[in-house]
Each structure stands twice: as structure tokens, then as C-alpha cells.
C-alpha positions in Angstrom: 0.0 0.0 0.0 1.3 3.1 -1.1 1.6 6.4 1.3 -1.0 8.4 0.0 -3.2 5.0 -0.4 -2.8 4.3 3.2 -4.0 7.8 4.0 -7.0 7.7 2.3 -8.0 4.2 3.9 -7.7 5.8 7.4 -9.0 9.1 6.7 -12.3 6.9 5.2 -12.4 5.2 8.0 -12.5 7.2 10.5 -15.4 8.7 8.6 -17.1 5.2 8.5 -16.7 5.5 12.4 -17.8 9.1 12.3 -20.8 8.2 10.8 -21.3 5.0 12.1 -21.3 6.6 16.3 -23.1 9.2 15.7 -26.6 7.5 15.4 -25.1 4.5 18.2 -24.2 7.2 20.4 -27.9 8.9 20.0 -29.3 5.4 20.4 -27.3 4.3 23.4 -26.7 7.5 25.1 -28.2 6.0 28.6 -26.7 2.6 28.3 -23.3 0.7 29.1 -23.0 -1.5 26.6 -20.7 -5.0 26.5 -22.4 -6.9 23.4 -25.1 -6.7 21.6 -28.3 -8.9 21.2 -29.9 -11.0 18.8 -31.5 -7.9 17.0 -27.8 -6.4 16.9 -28.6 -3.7 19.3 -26.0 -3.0 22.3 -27.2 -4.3 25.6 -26.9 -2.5 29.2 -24.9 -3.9 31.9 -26.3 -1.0 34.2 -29.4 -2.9 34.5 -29.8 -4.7 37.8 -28.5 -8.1 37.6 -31.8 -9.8 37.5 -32.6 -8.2 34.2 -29.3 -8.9 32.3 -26.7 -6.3 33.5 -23.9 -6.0 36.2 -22.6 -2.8 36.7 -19.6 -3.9 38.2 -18.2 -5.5 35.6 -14.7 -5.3 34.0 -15.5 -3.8 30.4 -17.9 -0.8 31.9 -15.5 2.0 31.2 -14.6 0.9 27.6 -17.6 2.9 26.2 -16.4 6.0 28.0 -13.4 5.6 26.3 -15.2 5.4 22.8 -17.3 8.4 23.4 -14.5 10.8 24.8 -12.2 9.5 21.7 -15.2 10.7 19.2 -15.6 14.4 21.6 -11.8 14.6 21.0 -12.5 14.9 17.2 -15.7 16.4 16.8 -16.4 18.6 19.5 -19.9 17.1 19.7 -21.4 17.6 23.1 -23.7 14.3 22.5 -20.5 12.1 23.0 -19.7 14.1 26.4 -22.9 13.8 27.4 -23.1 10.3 27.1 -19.7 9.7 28.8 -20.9 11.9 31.9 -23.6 10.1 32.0 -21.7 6.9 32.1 -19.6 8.2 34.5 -22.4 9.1 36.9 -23.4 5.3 37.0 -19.5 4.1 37.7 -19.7 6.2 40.9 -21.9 3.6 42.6 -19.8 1.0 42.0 -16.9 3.0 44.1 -19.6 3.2 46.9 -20.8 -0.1 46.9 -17.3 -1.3 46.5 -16.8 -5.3 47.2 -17.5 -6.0 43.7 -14.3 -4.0 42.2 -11.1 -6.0 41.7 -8.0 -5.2 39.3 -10.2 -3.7 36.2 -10.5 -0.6 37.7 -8.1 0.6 35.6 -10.0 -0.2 32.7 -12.7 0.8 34.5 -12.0 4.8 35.6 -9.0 5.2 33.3 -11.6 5.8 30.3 -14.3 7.1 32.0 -13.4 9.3 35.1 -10.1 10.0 34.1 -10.3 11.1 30.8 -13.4 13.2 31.5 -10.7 15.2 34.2 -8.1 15.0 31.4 -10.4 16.3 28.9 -12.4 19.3 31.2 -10.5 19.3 34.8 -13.7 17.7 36.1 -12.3 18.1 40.1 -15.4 15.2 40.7 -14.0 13.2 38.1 -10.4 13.4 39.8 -11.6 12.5 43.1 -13.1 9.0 41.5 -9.7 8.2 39.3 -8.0 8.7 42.8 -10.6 6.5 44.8 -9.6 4.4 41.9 -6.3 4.1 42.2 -6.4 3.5 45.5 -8.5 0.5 45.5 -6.1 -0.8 42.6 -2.8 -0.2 44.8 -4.5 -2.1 47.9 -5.0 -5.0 45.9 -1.1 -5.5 45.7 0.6 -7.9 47.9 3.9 -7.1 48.9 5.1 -10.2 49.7 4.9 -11.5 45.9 5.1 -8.3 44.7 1.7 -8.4 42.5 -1.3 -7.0 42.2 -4.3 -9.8 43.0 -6.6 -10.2 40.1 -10.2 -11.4 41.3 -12.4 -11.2 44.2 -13.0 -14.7 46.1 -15.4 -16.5 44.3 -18.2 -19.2 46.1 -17.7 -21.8 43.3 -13.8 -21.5 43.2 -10.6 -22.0 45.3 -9.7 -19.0 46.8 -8.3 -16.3 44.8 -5.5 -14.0 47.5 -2.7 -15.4 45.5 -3.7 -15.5 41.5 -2.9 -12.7 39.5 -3.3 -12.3 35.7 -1.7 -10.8 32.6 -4.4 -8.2 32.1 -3.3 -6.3 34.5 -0.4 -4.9 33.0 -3.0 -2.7 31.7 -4.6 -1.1 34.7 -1.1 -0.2 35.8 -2.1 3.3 33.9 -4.2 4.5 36.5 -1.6 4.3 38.9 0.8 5.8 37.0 -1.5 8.8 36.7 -2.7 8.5 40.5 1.2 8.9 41.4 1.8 11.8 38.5 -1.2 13.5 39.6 -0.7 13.0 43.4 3.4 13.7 43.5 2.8 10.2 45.6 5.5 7.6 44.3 3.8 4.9 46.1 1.4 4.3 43.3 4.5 4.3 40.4 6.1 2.1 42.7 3.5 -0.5 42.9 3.0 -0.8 39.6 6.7 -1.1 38.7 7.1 -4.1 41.0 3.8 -5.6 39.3 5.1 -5.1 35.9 9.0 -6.2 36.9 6.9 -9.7 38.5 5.2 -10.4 35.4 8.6 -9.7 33.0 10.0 -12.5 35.7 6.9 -14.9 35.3 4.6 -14.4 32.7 6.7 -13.8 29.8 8.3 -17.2 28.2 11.7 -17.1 26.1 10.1 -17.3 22.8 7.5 -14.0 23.7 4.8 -16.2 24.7 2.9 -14.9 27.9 0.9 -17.1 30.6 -2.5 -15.8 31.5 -2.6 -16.6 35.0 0.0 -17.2 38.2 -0.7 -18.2 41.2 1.1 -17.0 44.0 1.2 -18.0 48.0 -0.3 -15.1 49.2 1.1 -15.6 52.4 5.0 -16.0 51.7 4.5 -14.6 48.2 6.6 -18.1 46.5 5.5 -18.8 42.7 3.2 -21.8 43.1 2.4 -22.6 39.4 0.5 -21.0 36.5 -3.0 -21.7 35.2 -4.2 -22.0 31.3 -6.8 -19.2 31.7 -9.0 -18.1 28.3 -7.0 -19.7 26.0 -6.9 -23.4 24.3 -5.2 -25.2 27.0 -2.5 -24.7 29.9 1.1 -23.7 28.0 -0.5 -22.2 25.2 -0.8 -19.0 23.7 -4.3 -16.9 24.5 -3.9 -14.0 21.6 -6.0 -11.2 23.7 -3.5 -11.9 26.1 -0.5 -11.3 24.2 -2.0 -7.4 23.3 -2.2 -7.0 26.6 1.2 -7.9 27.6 2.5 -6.0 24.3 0.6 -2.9 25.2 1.1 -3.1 28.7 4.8 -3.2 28.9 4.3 0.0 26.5 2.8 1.9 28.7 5.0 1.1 31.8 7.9 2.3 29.3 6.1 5.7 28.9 5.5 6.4 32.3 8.9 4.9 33.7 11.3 5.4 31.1 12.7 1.6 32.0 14.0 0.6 28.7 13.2 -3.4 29.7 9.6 -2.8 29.6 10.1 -1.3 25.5 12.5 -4.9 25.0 10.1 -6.6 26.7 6.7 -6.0 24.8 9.4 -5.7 21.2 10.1 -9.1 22.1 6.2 -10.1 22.7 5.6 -8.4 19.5 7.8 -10.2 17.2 6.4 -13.7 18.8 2.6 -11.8 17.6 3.7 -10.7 13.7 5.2 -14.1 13.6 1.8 -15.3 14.3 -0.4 -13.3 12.4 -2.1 -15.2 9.6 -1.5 -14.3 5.9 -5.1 -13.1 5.8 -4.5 -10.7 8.5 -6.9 -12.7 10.8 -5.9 -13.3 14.5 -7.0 -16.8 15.8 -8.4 -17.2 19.9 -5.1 -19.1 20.4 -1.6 -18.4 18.7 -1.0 -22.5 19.6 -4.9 -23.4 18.6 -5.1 -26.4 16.7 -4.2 -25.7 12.7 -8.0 -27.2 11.9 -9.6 -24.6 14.0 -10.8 -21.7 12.6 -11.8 -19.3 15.7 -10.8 -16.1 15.6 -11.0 -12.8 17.8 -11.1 -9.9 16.4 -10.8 -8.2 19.7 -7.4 -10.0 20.5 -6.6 -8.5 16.9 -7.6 -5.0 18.0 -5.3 -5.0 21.1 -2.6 -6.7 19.4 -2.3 -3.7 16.6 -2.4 -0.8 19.3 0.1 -2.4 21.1 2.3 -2.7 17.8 1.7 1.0 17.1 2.6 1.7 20.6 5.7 -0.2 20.0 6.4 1.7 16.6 6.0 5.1 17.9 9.3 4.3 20.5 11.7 2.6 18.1 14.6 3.5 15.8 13.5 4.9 12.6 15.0 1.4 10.9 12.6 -0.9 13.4 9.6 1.1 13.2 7.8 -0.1 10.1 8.1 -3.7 11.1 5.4 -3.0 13.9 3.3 -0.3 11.8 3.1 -2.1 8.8 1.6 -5.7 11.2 -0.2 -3.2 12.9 -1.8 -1.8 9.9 -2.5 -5.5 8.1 -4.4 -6.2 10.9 -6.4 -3.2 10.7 -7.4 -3.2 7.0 -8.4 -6.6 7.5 -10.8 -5.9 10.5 -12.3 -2.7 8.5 -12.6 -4.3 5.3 -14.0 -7.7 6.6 -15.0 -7.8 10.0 -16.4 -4.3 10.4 -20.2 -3.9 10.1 -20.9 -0.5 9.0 -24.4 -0.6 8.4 -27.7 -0.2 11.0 -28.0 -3.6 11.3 -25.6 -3.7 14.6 -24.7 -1.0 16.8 -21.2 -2.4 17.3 -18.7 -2.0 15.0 -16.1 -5.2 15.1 -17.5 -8.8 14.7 -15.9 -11.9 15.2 -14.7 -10.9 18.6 -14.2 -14.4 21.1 -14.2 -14.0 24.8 -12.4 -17.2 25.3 -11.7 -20.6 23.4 -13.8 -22.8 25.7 -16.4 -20.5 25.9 -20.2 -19.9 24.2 -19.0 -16.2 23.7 -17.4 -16.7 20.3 -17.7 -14.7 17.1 -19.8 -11.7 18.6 -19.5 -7.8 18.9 -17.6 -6.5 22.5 -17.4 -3.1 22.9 -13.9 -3.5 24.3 -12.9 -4.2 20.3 -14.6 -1.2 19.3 -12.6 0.7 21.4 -8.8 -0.5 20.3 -10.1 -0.4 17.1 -11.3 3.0 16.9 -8.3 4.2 19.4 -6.1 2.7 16.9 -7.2 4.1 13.8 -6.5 7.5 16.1 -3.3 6.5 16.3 -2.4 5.7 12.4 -3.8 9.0 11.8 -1.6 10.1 14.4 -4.3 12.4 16.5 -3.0 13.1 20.2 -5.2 10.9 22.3 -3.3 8.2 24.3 -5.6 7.5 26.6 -3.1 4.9 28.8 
């Protein structure tokens, strides 16, 4: 693809997206969206649990992140709006309390966070910094890491299990300890992210999804296969998060392992990445399988970008240009830009042994459209 070619697919693009979120936004504007249902229109996790929703859970910010990506370019109010209103319903979940875990980065980093980036919203600071101190009283000195979940009745308790995910929520203490002057927060999240270069990441740029810790002594106990095909394989969502999360502990740290780290996750990705563009559940699937997930894909390319933007001039198009593949092939054949769906991405897979294969997830609308940002090289890292 030619340079002026490659413009003119991302400047179209982002108009498809344009066009696409301003009817979704008008249509969803009181919701908080995860999937959508059979008639292709976004659900709402803030309805009580009874009726379908959870407002508690992990991917509730990723729509504020849409929304204030969209008011960044346009200007249009309707986006803020929608993102305040969002906003408004995360505050309950600060409140009520025992049903946040890790993903409150996720959670506040896109919603709370970037509204007080955005307008210096002093409400919106308090809850990033209620935030971030939930997040850094989660992490357990004595293994250095930060505990995923919250004890669940059906499982073995969960004190010593943390997961590769988390690399992302890191951000918000970053920002907590930036914003406070209070290197406690950095500090946390450097020992997280120096544990998981020691256990998560294998030789060849594979990552592990979950390690499980004594919570008590802090010893490494084993690891667990997680969303992926089976234990000791390679769960592609996973590897974007690893990518882009050792990315953003670069930017806020300056630690030059963190950049070889997620360079070295990233070649084991491109090396993976099928001629078609298409990203499979599992890098280490079976070769007969066919399940993809376009949300892995998603994560994957804005961690490449990521990579690209922090590299020697002679490196840099070896990240942009896997980053890009993937990103023509998602708008050109897993993007629905029609009326039919509210989401954007299809063919999204919450995990291999799971029923939640092949739909929309908001979470994938979000990388996408943050990475198409990014190609056009707009000013809105939102990490």
C-alpha cells in the first residue's frame, strides 16, 4: 500500500466510524454497553443483575473511552454527554465497592479519568483517585503483585492468583502517582510489571494468562491456562495486553526493559499473524480450527503502534506495517458499518472454551477505533 493509499483508507475510516457513532451514540446514550443482542442492538450492563446487566463488571469504562475518543475529534457535546452520564453510574460502583477488583483501571482510566483530562472535572479526579487506591490495595507485597479477582463461592480462593491483564490497569496508577506527587502508586506498579517480566513472559515471547502465588509467603506456586486453548498455550487477547502493557509502563517509567520486553512479545505476535490478517483465539490453537478474535486482533495492533512510535526509525515499520495488516483486515472484513448492529467489530471471542465466540464486544470497538487514532496520528493516548 502506497503512502497516500494508506492515508486515504484511514482518513475513510474514521469517517465510517464518524458516521457510524453518531446514530449509536444517540441510540445508546443511557446505556453501558458489553455486546449486543440478537436484533444487533447493544445491551446494558447497568441494569440490575436480574434483568441482564452487572454494573460492576470489568468492560464498563470501555464505552467512556469510545465516546471521549469521538468528543476529541468532533467537538460534539452528545459524546460528552453520554460519557458523563456513564460516568455518573461508575460512581456507585466506588460506593458499593466489594464488587471492584484489578479492572478498575479499565474501568475509571476511560471514564473518570479522561473526562478530568479532557475538562479538569475536580469530581471526576476524586473518583480516578478513589480508583487508584482500590487498585494499589490489591497488591501484595510479599509477591510483589497486584491480585486479580475477588474470592469467588464456586472456586478456590483467589488471594494469590494474578493475571496478565493487569499490565494494563497499571495506567491509573501511574496517573494516580503523577497526579498526586505520591511515588507509592508508580512504585506498585513497577514491582507488578518487573513480576510479570519475571513470570509471565516465556523465552520465545509467549505470555501465561494466570500465576498463582502463596499469598502468604508470596513463592511462585504454578500457573493456570486461563481463556486460551489449553495450559502452556498462547491466548492471543493476552499477548496485546502484555504488548501494550509493557508499553505503557515504558512511557511512564522510562525503563527501557519494559520497551524490550513488549518488542520481544511483539515479534512472537507478527510471527503469528495469519497471511489473511486474521488473528486466531489461540496463537497455539489447533491448525484445523478456525476461531478467531477480532478483539485480540484489536489489542494486538495498538500495542504494535505503541511499539512503533518508540523505536529507531530502521525498526519502526516492522510494527506499523503488522499493525496496519491487521487493521485493514478488520475494517474491510470484520467491520459492520451498516444499521444492522450497533457495534462496529464482529468476530470478537471472549475465550476458546467459551459460548461467547464470534460476537461484537465493545472492548474491540474501542482499540479499534483508538487505533485508527493513532495511524492518523491524533493526540489521544488515553493509557
Amino acid at each position: 500500500m502506497t503512502e497516500l493509499n494508506e492515508k486515504v483508507w484511514i482518513d475513510e475510516t474514521i469517517n465510517k466510524i464518524k458516521n457510524k457513532m453518531a446514530w449509536v451514540c444517540e441510540k445508546n446514550k443511557d446505556k453501558v454497553p458489553y455486546t449486543t443482542n440478537a436484533d444487533g442492538s447493544y445491551n446494558d450492563m447497568s441494569l440490575s443483575k436480574d434483568k441482564g446487566g452487572d454494573i460492576d463488571w470489568w468492560t464498563n469504562g470501555f464505552w467512556g473511552g469510545i465516546l471521549w475518543l469521538l468528543y476529541h475529534d468532533t467537538k460534539d457535546c452528545c459524546y460528552k454527554d453520554a460519557a458523563e452520564v456513564l460516568e455518573k453510574k461508575l460512581q456507585g460502583c466506588l460506593m458499593s465497592y466489594s464488587g471492584l477488583n484489578h479492572d478498575v483501571g479499565f474501568m475509571y482510566m476511560l471514564t473518570a479519568v479522561a473526562d478530568y483530562r479532557f475538562t479538569g472535572n475536580k469530581e471526576s479526579l476524586r473518583d480516578g483517585m478513589h480508583a487508584a487506591g482500590i487498585l494499589a490495595g490489591r497488591f501484595n507485597p510479599a509477591g510483589k503483585y497486584i491480585r486479580a479477582w475477588n474470592e469467588y463461592a464456586e472456586k478456590a480462593p483467589l488471594e494469590g492468583w494474578a493475571i496478565i491483564d493487569c499490565l494494563m490497569n497499571l495506567s491509573l496508577l501511574y496517573w494516580a502517582s503523577k497526579e498526586s506527587g505520591d511515588p507509592r502508586f508508580k512504585e506498585i506498579a513497577m514491582k507488578h510489571a518487573d513480576m510479570a517480566m519475571k513470570y509471565f513472559v516465556r523465552n520465545d515471547g509467549s505470555v501465561k494468562h494466570i500465576i498463582e502465588f502463596d499469598p502468604n509467603s508470596g513463592e511462585y506456586k504454578c500457573s493456570h491456562g486461563g481463556q486460551g486453548y489449553k495450559h502452556g498455550s498462547s491466548w492471543t487477547r493476552g499477548q496485546g495486553w502484555a504488548i501494550y502493557g509493557f508499553v505503557i509502563s515504558y512511557l511512564h517509567t522510562g525503563k527501557q526493559e519494559y520497551l524490550e520486553e513488549a518488542k520481544k512479545i511483539s515479534h512472537y505476535c507478527i510471527a503469528g499473524i495469519n497471511e489473511d490478517g486474521l488473528i486466531p483465539i489461540d496463537f497455539r490453537q489447533p491448525a484445523d480450527v478456525k476461531l478467531e478474535d477480532s478483539c485480540g486482533a484489536c489489542i494486538i495492533a495498538g500495542g504494535l503502534l505503541e511499539v512503533s512510535s518508540h523505536v529507531s526509525e530502521t525498526e519502526r515499520e516492522l510494527y506499523r506495517n503488522a499493525a496496519v495488516k491487521i487493521l485493514r483486515t478488520i475494517s474491510q472484513t470484520r467491520a459492520d458499518w451498516s444499521e444492522e448492529s450497533d457495534a462496529i467489530v464482529q468476530n470478537c471471542s471472549v475465550a476458546y472454551h467459551d459460548n461467547g465466540r464470534h460476537i461484537p464486544l465493545v472492548y474491540a470497538d474501542y482499540f479499534f477505533i483508538e487505533a485508527m487514532y493513532k495511524l492518523r496520528e491524533d493526540e489521544v493516548f488515553m493509557w
